[in-house]
N, C-alpha and C positions, 0 to 999 in steps of 0.2 A: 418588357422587363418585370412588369408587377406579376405575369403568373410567374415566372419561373423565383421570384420570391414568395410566393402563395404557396407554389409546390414544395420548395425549400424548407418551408417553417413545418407547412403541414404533414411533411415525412418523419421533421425533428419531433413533431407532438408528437406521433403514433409509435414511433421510437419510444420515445422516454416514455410513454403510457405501456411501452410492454415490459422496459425494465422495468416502471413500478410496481405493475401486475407481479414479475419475478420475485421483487423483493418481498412482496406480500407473502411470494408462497412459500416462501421460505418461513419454516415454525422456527420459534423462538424455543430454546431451551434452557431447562431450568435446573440449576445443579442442585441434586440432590447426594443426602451423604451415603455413601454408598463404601463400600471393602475398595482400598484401591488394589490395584494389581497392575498396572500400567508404568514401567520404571521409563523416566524422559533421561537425557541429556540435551541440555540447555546449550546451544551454541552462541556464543555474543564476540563477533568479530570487534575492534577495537583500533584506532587510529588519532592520537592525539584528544582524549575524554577526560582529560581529567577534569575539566568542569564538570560531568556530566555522572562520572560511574559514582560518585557519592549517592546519587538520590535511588542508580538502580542497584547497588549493592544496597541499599539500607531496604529496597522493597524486596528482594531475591532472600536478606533474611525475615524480610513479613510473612513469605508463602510458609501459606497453611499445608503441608505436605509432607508424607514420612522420610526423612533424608537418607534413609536406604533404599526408595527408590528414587533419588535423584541424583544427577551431577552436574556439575555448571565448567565448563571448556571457554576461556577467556582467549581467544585468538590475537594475539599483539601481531599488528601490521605494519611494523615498523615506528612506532610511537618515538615521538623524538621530545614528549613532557613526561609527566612524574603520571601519568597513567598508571604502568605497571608496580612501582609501588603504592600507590592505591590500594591496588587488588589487594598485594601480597598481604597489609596489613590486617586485612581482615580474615584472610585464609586460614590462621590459624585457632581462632574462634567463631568461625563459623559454622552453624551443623547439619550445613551439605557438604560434600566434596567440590570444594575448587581448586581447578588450574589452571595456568597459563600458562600458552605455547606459542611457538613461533611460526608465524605464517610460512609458507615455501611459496614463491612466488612460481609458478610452471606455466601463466600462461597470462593474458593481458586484461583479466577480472581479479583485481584482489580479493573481492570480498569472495568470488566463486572459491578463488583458494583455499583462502581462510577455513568456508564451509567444509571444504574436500579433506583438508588436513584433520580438522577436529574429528569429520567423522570419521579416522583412519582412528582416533582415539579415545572415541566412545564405548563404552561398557556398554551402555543398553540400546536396545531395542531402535525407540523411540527419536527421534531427534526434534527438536524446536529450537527455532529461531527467532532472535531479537536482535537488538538495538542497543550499542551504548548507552544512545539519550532517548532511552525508554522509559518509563515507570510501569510496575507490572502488580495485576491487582491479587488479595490475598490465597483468594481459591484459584485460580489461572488454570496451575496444574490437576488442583482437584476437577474442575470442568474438565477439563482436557479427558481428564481419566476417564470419568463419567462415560463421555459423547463417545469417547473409543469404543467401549463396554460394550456401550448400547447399538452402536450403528455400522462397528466394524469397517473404517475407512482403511484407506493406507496413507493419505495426503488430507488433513486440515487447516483449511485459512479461518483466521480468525480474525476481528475487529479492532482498527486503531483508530484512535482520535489524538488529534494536534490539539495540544492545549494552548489557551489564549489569555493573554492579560487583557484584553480589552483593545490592544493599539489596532490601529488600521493594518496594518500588517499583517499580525497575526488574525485576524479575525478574519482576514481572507485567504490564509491557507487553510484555519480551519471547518470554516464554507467551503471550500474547495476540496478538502478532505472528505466531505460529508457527501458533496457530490459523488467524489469514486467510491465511498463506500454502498451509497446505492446502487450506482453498476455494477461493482462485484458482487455483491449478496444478487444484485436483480440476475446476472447471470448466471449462478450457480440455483436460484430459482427457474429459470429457463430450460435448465440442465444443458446453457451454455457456457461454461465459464471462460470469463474472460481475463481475468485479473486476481493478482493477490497478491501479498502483501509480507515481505520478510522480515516485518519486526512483529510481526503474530503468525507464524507459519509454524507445524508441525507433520511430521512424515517417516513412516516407517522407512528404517537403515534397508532393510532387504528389499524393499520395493525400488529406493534411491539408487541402487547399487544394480537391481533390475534394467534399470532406465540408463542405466550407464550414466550417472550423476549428471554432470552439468557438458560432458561430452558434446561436442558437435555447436555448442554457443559458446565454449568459454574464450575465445577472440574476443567479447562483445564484451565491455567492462559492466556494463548491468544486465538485470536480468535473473536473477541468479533467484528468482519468485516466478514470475512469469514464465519463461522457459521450460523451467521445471514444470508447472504447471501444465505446461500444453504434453510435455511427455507422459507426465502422470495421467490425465484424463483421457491419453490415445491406448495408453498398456490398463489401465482401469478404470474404464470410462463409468462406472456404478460407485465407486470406493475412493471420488476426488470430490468433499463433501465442505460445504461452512456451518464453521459454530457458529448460531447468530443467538450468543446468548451476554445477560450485561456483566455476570462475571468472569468476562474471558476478556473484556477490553483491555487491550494496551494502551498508555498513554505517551503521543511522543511530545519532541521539544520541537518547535516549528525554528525555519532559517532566521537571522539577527535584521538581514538587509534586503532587498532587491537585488541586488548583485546573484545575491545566493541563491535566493529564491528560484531566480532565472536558471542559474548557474546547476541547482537540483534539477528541474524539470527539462531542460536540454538532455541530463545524464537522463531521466527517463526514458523521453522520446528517440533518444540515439538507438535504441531498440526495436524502435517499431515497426522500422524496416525489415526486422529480420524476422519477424512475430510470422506464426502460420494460421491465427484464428482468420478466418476471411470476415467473420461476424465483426471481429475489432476493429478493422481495416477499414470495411464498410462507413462502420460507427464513424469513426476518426475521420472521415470523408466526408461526410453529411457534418460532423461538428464542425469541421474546417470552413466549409462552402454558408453555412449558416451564420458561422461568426463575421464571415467575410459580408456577408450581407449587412449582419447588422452593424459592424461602422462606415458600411456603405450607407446605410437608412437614408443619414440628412445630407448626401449628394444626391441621391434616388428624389429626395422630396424638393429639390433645388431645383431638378433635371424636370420633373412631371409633379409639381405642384399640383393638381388635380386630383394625385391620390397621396395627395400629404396624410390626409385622415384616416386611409386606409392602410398606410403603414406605419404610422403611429399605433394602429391598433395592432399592427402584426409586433410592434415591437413589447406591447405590454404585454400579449398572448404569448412572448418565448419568455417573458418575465415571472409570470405565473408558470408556467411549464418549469422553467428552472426553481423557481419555487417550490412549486409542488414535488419536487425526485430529491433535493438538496433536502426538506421538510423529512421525508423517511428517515434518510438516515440521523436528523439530528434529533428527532422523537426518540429515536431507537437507542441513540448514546447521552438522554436525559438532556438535550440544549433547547434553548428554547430561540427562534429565528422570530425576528422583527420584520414585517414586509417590508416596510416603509423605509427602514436603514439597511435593505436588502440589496433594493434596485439599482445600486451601485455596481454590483457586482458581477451581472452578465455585462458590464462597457467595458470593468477593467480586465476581466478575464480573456474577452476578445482580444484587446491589445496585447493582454501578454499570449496569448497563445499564439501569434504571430510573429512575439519575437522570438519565443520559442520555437517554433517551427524554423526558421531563419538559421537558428545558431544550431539547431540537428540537422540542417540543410548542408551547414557547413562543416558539419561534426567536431570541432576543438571545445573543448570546455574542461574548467581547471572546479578540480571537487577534493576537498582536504588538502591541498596544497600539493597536489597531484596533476597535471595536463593528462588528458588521452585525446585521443583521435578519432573520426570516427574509421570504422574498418570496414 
């Protein structure tokens, strides 16, 4: 049993040492002020936010940007609080163009919807996507512009961060955040990409509409990032690029509970099945069989006491290893990680990754006061 836990750990190193490698290759960019000419429309689906759309309407009027070339498409999905007057109050002194419309529900992903419909009602070009409980920073759009200019994509992910009050909670979504965001930058370093992220996501309408939008996934309630992704980078596999720049970060609002928490990352994993990177699959295979080891360790060390010492050592080697790929991306969004208040973190992740796994096994899970299934 100890090689094939030796083999185990030491495939996960050489793993996570080649996303790091990726994330490295990935340049940093740096917004410079430059003519814009790049008109966005801002998509922000919307589903009971009224706590939430205060802080990203007071940042959406922060952006630094000409409001003739932008517009902001508020997608109500059904909102059953004072969400939508929110909006409206600020629509009329606002000095971008906002509006709000109503989702058509066509198929068993709202948020795909949502997307589908606004872009039936976008003036420009350009589309990006957010988040209710975003916060979005002042140049966002100006970057945007920028990177477009410069490196001619048709599909950009950009950087989000969970922000933290400090509790145990949050500080482990946003550990956990910083992890995925080293896989996604590492794989689009790679010039694999695996991942991205729809509350920083940007992409040209004729490209979207190329790909036949969200066609062929939208049974599958998420997704509506990833999916896209993988069509985007099969029809232009040179023009599916990351901003890995600091002012492009988005900031989100991380889950209240456990419950949620669970409750969000079930809705992720409900997709994974469906996903066509073989690279992700791979990945998600080796993290599975690895996790599974390590809350096996202290049976392992009960069972063959003799190498007690040697997988203790293998456990503080995935300790550092998760250290070191979680460390990128929290350099990269100005956090600074504690080792020592760290090590907690690859025991509770195993566990929850497990229940995780379990409740997408089963596929039900209730998200916005919503049930779906898996299909």
């Amino acid at each position: 049993m100890i090689w094939v836990v030796l083999i185990l750990f030491s495939a996960y190193f050489f793993c996570m040492l080649a996303v790091v490698y990726g994330f490295k290759k990935v340049r940093f960019f740096s917004f410079e002020a430059i003519p814009n000419t790049i008109s966005f429309t801002v998509v922000i689906p919307f589903r009971n936010e009224a706590e939430n759309l205060p802080n990203l309407l007071r940042t959406i009027e922060g952006l630094n940007y000409p409001s003739e070339l932008c517009e902001i498409i508020f997608v109500n999905d059904t909102s059953q609080d004072f969400s939508e007057a929110i909006i409206a109050k600020v629509i009329a002194n606002s000095k971008f163009s906002i509006k709000v419309i109503q989702n058509k529900r066509v198929s068993n992903s709202p948020k795909k919807d949502a997307i589908s419909e606004a872009i039936k009602h976008a003036n420009f070009e350009w589309i990006v996507t957010t988040d209710a409980d975003c916060e979005l920073p002042k140049n966002w759009l100006n970057t945007l512009d920028a990177f477009i200019q410069k490196n001619n994509p048709v599909m950009v992910s950009a950087p989000v961060i969970y922000k933290s009050n400090g509790s145990y909670i949050e500080n482990f979504q946003q550990l956990d955040g910083f992890s995925l965001q080293t896989v996604t930058i590492g794989g689009f370093g790679l010039s694999k990409p695996m991942l991205s992220n729809g509350a920083n996501l940007a992409y040209s309408k004729a490209a979207f509409l190329q790909v036949n939008g969200f066609s062929g996934n939208d049974h599958i309630a998420s997704g509506d990032d990833i999916f896209l992704l993988e069509k985007m980078k099969k029809v232009f596999p040179k023009q599916v690029q990351f901003l890995k720049s600091k002012e492009a970060i988005v900031s989100t609002k991380p889950q209240k509970n456990w419950k949620d928490v669970i409750s969000q990352r079930i809705r992720w994993a409900s997709k994974t099945s469906k996903q066509k990177s073989l690279l992700l699959i791979l990945l998600g295979v080796l993290v599975f069989l690895v996790n599974i080891s390590l809350l096996a360790t202290p049976f392992l060390i009960l069972f063959s006491f003799k190498y007690a010492g040697l997988y203790v050592l293998l456990i503080y080697f995935k300790l550092i290893t998760d250290y070191i790929v979680v460390s990128q991306a929290a350099n990269f969004l100005n956090k600074e990680i504690n080792f020592w208040k760290f090590q907690w973190l690859p025991f509770v992740y195993a566990q929850l990754f497990l229940i995780v796994l379990y409740g997408s096994i089963r596929g039900n899970y209730v998200w916005k006061g919503r049930g779906f299934q898996k299909q």
